[in-house]
C-alpha positions in Angstrom: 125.7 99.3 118.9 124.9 103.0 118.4 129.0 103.6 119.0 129.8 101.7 116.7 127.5 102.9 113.7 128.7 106.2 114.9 132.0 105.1 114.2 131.7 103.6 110.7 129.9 107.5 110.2 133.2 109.0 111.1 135.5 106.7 110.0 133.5 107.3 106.3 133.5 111.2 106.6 137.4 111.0 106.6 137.5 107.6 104.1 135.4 110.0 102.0 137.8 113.3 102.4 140.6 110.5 101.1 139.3 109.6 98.1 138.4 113.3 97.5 141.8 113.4 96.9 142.1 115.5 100.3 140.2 118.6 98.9 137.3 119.5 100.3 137.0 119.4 104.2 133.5 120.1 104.5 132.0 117.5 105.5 134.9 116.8 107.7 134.7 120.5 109.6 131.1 119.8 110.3 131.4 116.1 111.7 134.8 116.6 113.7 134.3 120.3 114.5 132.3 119.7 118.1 134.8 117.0 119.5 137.7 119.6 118.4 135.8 122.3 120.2 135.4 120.4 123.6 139.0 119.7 123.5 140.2 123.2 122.9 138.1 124.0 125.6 139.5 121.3 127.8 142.9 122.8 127.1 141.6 126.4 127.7 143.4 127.4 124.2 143.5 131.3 123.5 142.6 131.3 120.3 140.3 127.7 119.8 139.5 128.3 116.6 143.2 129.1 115.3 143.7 126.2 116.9 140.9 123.6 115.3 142.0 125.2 111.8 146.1 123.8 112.5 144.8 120.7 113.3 142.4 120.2 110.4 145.6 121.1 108.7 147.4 118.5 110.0 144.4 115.9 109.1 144.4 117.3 105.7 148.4 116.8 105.8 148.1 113.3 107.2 145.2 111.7 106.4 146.7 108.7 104.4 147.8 107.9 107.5 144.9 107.3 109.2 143.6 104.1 107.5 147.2 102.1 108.2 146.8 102.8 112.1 143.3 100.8 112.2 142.1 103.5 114.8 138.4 104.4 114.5 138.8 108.2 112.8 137.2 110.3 115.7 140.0 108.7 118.2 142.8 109.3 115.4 141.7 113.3 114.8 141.0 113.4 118.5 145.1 112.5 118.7 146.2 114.4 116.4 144.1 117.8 117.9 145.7 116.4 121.8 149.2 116.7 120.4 148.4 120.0 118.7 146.8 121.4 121.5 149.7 120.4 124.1 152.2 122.3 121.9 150.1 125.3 121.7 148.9 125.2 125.5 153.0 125.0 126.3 153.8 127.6 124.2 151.4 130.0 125.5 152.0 129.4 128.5 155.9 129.9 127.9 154.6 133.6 127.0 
């Protein structure tokens, strides 16, 4: 049961950041910021936190979408930071 009320936190961090309007990630940074870390890390990014900042641009970009794909919010940023981070990883390693 802890997962899931763990879940409904996250999924109102970013249902929070919506109604905002989309303007202030704070609260977002702080909860997300430690799953987005172990992933960069996991992906053995140059630059991790160049990295963490594109992809809470792309949350900030794409976050009505979210709710219409009825994924918990911690699995949908974790996607969205995988598909950043695989286009980063191949282009720095294409360097």
């Amino acid at each position: 049961m802890v997962s899931g009320s763990l879940h409904d936190c996250n999924d109102e961090v970013l249902r929070a950041f919506l109604v905002g309007g989309g303007q202030d990630l704070y609260l977002c940074v702080k909860v997300f910021s430690p799953l987005l870390f172990a992933l960069a890390a996991h992906y053995r990014l140059a630059q991790p936190e160049e990295a963490i900042y594109l992809v809470f641009e792309e949350v900030r970009r794409q976050a009505a979408c979210w709710e219409p794909s009825g994924l918990p919010a911690q699995l949908w940023i974790a996607g969205l930071a995988r598909r950043r981070f695989e286009t980063l990883g191949r282009a720095g390693s294409a360097a």
